[in-house]
PDB file of N, H, CA, C and O in Angstrom:
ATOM      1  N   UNK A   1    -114.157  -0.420 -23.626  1.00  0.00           N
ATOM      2  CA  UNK A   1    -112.850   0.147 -23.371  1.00  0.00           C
ATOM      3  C   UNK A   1    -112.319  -0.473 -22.066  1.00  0.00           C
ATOM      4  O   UNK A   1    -113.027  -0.864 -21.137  1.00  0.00           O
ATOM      5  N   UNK A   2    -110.918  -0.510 -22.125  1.00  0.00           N
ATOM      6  H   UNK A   2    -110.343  -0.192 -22.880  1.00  0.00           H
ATOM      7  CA  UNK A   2    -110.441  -1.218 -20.964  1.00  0.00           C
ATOM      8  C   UNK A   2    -109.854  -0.471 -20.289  1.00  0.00           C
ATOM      9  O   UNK A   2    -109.489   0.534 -20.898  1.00  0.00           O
ATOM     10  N   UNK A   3    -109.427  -0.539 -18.634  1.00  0.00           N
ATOM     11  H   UNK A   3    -109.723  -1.356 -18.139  1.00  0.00           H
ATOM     12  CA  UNK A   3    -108.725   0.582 -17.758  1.00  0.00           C
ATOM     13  C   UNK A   3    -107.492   0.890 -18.362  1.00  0.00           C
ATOM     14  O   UNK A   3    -106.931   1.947 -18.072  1.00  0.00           O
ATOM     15  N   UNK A   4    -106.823  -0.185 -19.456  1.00  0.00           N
ATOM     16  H   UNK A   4    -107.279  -1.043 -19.692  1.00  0.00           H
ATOM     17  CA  UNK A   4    -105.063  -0.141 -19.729  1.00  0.00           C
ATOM     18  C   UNK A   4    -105.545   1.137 -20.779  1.00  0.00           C
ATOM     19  O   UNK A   4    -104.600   1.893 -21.005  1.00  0.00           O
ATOM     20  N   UNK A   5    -106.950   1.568 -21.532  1.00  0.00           N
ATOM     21  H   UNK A   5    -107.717   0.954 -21.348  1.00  0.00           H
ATOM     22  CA  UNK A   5    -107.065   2.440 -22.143  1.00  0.00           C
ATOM     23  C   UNK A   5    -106.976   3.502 -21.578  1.00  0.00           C
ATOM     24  O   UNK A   5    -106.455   4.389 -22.254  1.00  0.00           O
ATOM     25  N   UNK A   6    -107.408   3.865 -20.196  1.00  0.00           N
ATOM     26  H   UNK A   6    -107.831   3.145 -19.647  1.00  0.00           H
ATOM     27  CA  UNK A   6    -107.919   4.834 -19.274  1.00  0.00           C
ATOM     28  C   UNK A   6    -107.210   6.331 -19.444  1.00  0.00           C
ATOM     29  O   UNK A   6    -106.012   6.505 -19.218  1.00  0.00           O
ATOM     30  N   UNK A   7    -107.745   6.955 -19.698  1.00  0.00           N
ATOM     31  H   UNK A   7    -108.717   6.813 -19.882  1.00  0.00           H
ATOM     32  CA  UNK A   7    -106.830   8.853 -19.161  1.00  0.00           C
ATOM     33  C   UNK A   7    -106.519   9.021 -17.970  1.00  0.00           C
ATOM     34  O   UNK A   7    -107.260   8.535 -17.116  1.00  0.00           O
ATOM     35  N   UNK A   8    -105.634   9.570 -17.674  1.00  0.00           N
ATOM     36  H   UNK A   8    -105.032   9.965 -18.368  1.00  0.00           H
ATOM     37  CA  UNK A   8    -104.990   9.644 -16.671  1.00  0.00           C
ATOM     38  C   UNK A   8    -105.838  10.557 -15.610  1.00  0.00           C
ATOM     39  O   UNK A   8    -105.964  11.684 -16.090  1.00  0.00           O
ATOM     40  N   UNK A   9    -106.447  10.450 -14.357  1.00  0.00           N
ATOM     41  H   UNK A   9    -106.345   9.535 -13.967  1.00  0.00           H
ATOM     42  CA  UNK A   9    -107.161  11.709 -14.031  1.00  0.00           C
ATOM     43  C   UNK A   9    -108.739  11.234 -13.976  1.00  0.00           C
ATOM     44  O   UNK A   9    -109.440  11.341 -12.969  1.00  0.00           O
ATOM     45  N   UNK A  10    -109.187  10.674 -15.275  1.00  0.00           N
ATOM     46  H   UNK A  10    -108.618  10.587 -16.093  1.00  0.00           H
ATOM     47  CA  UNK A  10    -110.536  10.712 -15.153  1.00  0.00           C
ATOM     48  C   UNK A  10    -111.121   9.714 -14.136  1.00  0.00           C
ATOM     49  O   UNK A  10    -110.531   8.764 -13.621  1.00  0.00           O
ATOM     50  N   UNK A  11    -112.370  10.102 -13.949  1.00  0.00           N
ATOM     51  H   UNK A  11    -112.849  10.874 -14.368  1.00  0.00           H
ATOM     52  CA  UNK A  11    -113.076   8.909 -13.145  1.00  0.00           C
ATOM     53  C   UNK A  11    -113.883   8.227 -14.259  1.00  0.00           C
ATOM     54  O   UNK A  11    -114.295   8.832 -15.249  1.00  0.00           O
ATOM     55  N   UNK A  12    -114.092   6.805 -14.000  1.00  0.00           N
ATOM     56  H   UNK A  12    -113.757   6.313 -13.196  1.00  0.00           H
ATOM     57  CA  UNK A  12    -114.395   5.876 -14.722  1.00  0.00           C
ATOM     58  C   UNK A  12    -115.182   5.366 -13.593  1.00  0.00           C
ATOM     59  O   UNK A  12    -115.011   5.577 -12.393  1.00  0.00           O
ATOM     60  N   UNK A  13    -116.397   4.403 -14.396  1.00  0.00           N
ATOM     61  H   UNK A  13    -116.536   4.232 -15.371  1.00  0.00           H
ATOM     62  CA  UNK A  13    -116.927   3.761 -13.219  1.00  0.00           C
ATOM     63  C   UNK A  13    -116.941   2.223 -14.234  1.00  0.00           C
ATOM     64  O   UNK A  13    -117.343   2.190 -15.397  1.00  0.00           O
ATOM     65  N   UNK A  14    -116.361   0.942 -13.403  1.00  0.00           N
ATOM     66  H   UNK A  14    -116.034   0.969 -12.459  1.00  0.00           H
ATOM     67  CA  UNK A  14    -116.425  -0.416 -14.098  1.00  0.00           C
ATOM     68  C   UNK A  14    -117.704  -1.391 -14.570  1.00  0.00           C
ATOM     69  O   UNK A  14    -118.561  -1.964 -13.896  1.00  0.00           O
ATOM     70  N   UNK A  15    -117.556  -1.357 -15.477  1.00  0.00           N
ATOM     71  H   UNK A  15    -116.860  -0.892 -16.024  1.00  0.00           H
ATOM     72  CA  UNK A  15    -118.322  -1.834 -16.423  1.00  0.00           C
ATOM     73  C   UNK A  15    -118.378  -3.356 -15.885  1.00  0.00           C
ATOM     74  O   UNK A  15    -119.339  -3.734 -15.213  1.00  0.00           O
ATOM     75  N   UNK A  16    -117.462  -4.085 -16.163  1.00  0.00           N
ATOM     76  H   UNK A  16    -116.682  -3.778 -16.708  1.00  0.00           H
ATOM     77  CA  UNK A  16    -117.572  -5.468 -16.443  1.00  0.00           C
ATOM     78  C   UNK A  16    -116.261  -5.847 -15.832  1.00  0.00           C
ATOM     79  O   UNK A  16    -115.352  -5.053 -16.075  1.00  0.00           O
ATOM     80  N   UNK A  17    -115.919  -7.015 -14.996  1.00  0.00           N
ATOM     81  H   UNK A  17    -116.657  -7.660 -14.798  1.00  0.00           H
ATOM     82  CA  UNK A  17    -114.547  -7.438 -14.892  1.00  0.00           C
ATOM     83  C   UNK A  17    -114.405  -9.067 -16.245  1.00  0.00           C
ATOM     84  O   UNK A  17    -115.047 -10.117 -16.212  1.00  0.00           O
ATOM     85  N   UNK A  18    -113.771  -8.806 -16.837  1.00  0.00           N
ATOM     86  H   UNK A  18    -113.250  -7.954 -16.864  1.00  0.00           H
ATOM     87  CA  UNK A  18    -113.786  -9.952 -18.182  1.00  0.00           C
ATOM     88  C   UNK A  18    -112.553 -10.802 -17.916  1.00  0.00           C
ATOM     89  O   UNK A  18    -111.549 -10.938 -18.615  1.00  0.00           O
ATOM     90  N   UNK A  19    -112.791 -11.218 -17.011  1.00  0.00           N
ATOM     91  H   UNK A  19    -113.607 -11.107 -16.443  1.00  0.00           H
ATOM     92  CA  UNK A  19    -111.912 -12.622 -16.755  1.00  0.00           C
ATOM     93  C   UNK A  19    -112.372 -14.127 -16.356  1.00  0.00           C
ATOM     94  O   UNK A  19    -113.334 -14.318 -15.613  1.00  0.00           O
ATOM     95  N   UNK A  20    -111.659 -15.096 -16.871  1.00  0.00           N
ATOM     96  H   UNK A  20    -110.877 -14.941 -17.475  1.00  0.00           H
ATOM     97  CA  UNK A  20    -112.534 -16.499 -16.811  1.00  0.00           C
ATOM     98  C   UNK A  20    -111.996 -16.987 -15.436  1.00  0.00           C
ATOM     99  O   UNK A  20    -112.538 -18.050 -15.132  1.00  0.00           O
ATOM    100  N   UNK A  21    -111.252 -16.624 -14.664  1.00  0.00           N
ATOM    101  H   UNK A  21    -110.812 -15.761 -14.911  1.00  0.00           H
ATOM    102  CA  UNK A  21    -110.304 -17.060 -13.582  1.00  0.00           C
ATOM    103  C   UNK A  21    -111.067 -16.130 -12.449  1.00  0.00           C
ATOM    104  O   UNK A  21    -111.170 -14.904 -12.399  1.00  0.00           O
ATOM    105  N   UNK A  22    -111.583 -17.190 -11.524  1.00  0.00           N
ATOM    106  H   UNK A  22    -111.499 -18.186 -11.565  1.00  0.00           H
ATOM    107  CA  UNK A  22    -112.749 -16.600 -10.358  1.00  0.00           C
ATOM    108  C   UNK A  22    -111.930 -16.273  -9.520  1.00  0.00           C
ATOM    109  O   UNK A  22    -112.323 -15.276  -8.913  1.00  0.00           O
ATOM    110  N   UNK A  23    -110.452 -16.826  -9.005  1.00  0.00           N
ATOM    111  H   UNK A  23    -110.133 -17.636  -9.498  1.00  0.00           H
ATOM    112  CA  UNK A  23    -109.788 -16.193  -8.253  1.00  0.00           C
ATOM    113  C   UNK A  23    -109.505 -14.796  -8.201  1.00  0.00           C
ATOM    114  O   UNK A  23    -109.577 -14.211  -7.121  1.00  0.00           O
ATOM    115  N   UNK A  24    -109.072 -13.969  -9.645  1.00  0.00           N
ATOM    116  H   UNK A  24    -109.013 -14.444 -10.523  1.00  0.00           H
ATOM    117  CA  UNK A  24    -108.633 -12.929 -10.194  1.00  0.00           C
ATOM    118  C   UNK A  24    -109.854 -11.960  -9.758  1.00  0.00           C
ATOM    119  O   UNK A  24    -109.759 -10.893  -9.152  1.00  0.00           O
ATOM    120  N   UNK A  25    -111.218 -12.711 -10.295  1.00  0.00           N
ATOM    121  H   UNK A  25    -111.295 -13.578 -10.788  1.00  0.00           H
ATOM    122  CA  UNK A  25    -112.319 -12.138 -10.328  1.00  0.00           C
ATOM    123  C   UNK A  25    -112.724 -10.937  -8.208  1.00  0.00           C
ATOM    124  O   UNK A  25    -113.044  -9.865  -7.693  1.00  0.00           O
ATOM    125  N   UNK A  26    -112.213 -12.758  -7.917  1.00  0.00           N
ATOM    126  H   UNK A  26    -111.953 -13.628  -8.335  1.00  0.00           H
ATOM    127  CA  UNK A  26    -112.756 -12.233  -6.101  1.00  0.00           C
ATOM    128  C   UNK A  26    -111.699 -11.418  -5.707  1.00  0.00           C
ATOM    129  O   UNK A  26    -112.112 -10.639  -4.848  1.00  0.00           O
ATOM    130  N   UNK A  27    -109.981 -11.173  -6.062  1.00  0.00           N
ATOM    131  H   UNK A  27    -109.646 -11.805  -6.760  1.00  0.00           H
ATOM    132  CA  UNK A  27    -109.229 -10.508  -5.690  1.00  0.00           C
ATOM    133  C   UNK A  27    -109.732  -9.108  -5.797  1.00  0.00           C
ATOM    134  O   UNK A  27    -109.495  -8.277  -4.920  1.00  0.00           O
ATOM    135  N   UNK A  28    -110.397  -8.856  -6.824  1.00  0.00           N
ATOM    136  H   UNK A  28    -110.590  -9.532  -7.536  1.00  0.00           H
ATOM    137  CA  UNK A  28    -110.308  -7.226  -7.474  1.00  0.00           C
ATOM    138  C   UNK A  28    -111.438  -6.762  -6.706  1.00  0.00           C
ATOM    139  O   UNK A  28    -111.480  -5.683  -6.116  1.00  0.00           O
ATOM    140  N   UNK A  29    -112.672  -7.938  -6.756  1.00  0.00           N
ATOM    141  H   UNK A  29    -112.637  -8.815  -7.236  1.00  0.00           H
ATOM    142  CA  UNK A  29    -113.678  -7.561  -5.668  1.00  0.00           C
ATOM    143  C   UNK A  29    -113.353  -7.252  -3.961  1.00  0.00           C
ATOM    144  O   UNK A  29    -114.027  -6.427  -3.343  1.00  0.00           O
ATOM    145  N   UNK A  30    -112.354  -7.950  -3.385  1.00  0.00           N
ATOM    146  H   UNK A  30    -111.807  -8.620  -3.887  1.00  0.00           H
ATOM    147  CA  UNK A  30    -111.659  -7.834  -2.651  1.00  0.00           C
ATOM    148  C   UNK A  30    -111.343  -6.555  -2.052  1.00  0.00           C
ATOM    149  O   UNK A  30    -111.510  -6.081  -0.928  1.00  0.00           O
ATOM    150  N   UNK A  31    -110.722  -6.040  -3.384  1.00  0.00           N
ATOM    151  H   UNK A  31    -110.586  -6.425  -4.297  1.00  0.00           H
ATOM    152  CA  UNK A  31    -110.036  -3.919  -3.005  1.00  0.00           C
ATOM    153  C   UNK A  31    -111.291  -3.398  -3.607  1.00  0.00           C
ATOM    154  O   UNK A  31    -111.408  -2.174  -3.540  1.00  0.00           O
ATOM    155  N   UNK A  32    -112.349  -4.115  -4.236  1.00  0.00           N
ATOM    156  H   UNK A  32    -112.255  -5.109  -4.290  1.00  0.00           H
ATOM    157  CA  UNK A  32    -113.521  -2.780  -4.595  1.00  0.00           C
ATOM    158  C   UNK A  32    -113.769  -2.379  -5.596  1.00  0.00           C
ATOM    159  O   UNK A  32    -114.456  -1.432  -5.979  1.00  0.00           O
ATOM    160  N   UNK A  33    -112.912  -3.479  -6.306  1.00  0.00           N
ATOM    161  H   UNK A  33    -112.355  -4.248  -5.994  1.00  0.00           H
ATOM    162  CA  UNK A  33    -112.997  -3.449  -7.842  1.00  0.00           C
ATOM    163  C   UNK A  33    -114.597  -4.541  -8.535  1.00  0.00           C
ATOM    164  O   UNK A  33    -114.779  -5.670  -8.989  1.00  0.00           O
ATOM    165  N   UNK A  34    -115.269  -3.532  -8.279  1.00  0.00           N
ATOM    166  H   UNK A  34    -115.121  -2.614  -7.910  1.00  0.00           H
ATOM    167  CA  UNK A  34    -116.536  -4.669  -9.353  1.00  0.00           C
ATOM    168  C   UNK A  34    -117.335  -3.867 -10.009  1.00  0.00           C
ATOM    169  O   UNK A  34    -117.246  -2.672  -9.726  1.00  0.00           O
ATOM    170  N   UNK A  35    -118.302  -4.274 -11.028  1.00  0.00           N
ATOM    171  H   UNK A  35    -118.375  -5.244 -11.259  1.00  0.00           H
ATOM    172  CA  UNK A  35    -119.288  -3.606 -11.395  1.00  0.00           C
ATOM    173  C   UNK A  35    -120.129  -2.379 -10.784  1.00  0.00           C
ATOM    174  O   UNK A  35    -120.839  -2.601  -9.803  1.00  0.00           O
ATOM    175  N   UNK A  36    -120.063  -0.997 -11.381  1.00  0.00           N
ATOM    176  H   UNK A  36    -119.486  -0.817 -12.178  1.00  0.00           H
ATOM    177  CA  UNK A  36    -121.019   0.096 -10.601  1.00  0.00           C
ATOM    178  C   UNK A  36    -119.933   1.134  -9.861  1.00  0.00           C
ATOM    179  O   UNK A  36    -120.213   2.301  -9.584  1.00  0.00           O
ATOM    180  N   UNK A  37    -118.486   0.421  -9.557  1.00  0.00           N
ATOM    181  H   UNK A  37    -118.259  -0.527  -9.782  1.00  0.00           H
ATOM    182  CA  UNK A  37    -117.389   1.274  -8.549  1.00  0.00           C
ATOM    183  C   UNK A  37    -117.060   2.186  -9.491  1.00  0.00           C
ATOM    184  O   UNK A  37    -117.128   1.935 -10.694  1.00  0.00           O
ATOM    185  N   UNK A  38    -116.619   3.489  -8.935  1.00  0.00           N
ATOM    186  H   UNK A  38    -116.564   3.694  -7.958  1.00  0.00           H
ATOM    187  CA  UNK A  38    -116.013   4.239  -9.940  1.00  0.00           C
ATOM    188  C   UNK A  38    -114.184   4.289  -9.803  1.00  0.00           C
ATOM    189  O   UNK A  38    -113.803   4.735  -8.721  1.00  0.00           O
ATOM    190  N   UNK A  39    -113.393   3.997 -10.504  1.00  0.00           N
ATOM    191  H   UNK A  39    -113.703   3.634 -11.383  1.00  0.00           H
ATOM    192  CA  UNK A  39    -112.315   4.076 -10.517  1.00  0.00           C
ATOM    193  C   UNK A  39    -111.338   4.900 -11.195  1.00  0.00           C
ATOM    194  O   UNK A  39    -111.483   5.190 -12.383  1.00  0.00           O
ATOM    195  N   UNK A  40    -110.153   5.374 -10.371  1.00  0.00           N
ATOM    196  H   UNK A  40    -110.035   5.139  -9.406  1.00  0.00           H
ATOM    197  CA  UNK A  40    -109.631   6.400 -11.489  1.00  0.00           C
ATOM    198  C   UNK A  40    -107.988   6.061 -11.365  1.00  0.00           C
ATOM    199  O   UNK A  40    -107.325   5.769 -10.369  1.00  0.00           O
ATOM    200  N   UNK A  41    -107.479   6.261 -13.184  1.00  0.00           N
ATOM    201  H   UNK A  41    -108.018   6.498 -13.993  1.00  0.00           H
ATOM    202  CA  UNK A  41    -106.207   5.260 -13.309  1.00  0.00           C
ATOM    203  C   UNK A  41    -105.356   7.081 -12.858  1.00  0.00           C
ATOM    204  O   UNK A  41    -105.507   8.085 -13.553  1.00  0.00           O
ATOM    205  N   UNK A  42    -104.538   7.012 -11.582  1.00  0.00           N
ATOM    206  H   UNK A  42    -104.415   6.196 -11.017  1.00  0.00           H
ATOM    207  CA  UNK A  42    -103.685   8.134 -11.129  1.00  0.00           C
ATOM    208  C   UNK A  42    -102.230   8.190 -12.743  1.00  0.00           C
ATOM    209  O   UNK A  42    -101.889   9.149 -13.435  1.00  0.00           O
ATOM    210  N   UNK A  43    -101.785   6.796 -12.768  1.00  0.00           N
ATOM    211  H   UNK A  43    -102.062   6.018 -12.206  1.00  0.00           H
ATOM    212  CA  UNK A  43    -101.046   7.288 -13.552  1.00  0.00           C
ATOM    213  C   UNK A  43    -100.633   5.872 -14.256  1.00  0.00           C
ATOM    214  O   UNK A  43    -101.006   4.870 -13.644  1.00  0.00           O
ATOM    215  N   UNK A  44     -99.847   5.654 -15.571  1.00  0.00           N
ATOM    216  H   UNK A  44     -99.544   6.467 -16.067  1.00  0.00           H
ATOM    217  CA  UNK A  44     -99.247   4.320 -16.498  1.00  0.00           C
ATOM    218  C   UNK A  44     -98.080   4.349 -15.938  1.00  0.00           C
ATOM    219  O   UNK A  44     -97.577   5.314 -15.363  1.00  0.00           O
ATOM    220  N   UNK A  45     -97.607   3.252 -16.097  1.00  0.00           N
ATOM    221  H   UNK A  45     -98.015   2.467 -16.563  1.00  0.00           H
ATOM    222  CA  UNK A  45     -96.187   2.689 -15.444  1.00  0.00           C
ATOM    223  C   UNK A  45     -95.914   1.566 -16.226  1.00  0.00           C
ATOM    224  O   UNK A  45     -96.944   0.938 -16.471  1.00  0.00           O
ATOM    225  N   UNK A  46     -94.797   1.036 -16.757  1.00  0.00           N
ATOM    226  H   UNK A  46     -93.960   1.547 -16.558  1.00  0.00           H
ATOM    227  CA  UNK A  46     -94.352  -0.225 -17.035  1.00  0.00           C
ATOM    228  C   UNK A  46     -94.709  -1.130 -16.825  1.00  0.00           C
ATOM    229  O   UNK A  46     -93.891  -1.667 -16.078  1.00  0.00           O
ATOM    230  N   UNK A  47     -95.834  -2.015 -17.087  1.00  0.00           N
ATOM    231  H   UNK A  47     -96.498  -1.578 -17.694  1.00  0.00           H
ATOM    232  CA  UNK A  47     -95.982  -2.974 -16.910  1.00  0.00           C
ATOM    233  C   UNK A  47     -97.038  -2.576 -15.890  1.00  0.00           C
ATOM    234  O   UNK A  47     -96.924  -2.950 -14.723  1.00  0.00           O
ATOM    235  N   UNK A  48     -98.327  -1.637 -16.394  1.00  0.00           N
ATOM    236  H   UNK A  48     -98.420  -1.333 -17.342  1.00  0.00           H
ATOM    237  CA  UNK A  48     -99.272  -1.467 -15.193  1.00  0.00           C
ATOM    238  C   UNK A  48     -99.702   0.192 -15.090  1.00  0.00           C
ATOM    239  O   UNK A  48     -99.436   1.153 -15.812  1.00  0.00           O
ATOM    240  N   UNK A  49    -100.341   0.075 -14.080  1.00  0.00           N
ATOM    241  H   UNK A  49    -100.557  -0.705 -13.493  1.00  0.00           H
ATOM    242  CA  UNK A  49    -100.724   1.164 -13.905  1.00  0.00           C
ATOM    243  C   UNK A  49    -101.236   1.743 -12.487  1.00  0.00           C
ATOM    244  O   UNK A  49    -101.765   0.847 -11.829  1.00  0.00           O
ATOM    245  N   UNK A  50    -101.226   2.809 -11.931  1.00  0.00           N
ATOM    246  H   UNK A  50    -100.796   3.537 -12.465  1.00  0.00           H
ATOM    247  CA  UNK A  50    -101.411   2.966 -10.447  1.00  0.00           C
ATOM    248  C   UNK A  50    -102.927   3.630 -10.611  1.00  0.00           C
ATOM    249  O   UNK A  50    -103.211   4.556 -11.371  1.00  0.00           O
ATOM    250  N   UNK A  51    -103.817   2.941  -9.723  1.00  0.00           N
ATOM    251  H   UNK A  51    -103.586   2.189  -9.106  1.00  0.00           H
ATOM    252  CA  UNK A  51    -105.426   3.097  -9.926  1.00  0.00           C
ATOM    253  C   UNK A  51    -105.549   3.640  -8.251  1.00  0.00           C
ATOM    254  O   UNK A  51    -104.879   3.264  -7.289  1.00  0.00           O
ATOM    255  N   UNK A  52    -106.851   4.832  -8.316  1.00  0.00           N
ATOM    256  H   UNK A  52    -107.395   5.137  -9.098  1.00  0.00           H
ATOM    257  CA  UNK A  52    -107.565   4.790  -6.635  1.00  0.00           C
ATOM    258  C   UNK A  52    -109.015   3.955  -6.927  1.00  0.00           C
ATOM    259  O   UNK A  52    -109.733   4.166  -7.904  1.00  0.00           O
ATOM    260  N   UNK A  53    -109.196   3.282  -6.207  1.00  0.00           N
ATOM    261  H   UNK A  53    -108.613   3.111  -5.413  1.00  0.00           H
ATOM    262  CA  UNK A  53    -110.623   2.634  -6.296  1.00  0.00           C
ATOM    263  C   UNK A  53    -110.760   3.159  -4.521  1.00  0.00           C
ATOM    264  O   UNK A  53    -109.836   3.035  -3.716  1.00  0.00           O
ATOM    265  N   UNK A  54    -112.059   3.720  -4.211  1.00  0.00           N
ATOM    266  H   UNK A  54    -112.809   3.821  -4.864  1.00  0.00           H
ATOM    267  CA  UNK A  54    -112.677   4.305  -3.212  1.00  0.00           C
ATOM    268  C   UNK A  54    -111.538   5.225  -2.697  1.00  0.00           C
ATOM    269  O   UNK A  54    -111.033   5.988  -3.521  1.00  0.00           O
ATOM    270  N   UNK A  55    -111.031   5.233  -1.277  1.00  0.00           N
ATOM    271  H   UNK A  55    -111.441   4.614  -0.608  1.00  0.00           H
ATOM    272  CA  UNK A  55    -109.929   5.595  -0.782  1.00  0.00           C
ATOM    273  C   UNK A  55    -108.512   4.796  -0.720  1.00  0.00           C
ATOM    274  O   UNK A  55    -107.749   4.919   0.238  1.00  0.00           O
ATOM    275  N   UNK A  56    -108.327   4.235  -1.477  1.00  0.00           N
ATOM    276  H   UNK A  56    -108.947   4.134  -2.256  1.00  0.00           H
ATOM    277  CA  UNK A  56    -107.110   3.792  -1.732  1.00  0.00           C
ATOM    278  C   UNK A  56    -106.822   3.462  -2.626  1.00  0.00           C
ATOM    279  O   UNK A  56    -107.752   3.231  -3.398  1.00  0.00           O
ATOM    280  N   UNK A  57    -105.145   3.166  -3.245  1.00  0.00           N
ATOM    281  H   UNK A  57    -104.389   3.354  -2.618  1.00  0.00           H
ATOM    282  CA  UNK A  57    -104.311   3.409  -4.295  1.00  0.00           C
ATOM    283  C   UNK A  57    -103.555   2.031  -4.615  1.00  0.00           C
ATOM    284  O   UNK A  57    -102.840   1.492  -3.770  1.00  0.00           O
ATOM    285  N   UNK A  58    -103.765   1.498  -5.898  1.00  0.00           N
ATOM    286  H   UNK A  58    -104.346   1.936  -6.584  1.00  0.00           H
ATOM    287  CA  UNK A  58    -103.529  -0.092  -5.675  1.00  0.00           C
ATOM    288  C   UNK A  58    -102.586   0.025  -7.222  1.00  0.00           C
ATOM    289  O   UNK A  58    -102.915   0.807  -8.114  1.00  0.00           O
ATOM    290  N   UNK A  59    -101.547  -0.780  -7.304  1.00  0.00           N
ATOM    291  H   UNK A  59    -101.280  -1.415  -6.579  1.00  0.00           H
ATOM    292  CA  UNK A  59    -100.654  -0.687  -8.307  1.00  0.00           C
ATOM    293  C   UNK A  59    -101.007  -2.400  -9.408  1.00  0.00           C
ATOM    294  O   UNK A  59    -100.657  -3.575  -9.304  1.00  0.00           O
ATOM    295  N   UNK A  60    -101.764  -1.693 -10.265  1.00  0.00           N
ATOM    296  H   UNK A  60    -102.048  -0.737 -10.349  1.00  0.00           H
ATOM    297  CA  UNK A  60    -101.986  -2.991 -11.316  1.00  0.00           C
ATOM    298  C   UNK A  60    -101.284  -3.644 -12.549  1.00  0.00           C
ATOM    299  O   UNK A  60    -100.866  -2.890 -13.427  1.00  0.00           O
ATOM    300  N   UNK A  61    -101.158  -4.723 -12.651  1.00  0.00           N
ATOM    301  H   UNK A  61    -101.498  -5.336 -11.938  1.00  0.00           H
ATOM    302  CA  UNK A  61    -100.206  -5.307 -14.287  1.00  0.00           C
ATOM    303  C   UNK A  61    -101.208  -4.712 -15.333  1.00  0.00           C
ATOM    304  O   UNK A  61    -102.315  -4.291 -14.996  1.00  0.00           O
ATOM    305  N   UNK A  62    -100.825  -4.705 -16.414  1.00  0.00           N
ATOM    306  H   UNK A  62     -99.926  -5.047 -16.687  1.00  0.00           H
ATOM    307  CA  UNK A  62    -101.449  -4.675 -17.996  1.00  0.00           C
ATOM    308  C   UNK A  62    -102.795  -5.493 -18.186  1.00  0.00           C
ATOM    309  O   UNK A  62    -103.851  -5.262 -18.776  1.00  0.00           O
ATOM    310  N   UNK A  63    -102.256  -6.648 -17.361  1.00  0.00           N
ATOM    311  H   UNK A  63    -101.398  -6.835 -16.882  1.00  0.00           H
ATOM    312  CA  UNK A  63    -103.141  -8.059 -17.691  1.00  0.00           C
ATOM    313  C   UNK A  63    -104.416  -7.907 -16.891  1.00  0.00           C
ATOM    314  O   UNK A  63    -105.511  -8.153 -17.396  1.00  0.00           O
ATOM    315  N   UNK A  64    -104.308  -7.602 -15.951  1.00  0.00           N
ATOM    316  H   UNK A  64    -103.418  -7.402 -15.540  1.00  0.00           H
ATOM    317  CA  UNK A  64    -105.354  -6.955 -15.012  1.00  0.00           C
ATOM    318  C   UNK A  64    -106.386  -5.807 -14.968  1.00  0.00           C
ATOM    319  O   UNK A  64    -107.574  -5.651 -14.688  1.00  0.00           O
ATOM    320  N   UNK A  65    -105.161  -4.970 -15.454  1.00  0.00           N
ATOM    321  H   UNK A  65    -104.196  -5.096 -15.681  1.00  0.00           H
ATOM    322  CA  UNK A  65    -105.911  -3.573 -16.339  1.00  0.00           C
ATOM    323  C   UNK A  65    -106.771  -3.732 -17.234  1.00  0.00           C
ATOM    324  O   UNK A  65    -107.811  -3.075 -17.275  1.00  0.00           O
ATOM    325  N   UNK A  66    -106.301  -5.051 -18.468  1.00  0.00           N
ATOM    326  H   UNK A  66    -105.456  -5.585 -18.435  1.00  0.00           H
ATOM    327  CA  UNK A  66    -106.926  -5.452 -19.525  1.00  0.00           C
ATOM    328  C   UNK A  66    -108.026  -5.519 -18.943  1.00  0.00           C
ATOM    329  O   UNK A  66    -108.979  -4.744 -19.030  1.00  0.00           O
ATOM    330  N   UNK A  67    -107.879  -6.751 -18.143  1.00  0.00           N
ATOM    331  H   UNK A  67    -107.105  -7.381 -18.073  1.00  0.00           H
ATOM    332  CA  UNK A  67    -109.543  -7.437 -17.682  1.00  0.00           C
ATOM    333  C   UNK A  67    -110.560  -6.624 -17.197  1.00  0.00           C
ATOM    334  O   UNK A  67    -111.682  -7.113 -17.065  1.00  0.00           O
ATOM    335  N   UNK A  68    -110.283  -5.087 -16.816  1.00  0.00           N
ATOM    336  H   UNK A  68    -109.371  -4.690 -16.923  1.00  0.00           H
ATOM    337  CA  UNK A  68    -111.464  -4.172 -16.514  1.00  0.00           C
ATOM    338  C   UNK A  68    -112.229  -3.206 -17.423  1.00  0.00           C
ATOM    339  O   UNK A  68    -111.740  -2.152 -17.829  1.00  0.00           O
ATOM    340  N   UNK A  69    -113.225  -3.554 -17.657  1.00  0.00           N
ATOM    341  H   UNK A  69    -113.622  -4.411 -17.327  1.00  0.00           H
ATOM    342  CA  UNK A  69    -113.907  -2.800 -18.446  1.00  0.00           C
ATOM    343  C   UNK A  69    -114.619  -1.664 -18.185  1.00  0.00           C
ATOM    344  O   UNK A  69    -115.600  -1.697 -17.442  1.00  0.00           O
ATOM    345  N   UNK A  70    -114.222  -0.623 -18.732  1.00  0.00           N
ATOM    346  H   UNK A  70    -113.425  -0.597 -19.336  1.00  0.00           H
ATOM    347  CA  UNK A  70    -115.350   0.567 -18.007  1.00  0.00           C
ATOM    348  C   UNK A  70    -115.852   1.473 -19.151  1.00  0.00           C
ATOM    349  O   UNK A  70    -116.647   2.382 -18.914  1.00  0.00           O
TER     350      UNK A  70
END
């Protein structure tokens, strides 16, 4: 399942980031996005979705969302 699947509210913890692009990969690692983190999607938006990963609140595309697996 991917985060663009996510319920609104729940905590999720990431599975897998499934992207072939290492840049994308180190960005998400970057805010705390990797394997083992638990993340929770606050709410869907157009083109995205607003996620907290640890203490902070990061606004993601679809495409990005896609690429997280949890």
């Amino acid at each position: 399942m991917s985060l663009a699947d996510a319920v609104i509210g729940e905590e999720y913890i990431v599975k897998d980031i499934e992207a072939e692009d290492e840049e994308l990969k180190s960005f998400l690692f970057s805010l705390g996005c990797y394997s083992g983190e638990p993340i929770t999607v606050n709410s869907h938006i157009k083109g995205g979705c607003v996620v907290s990963i640890k203490d902070a609140r990061y606004n993601i595309d679809t495409d990005l969302a896609r690429a997280i697996s949890i």
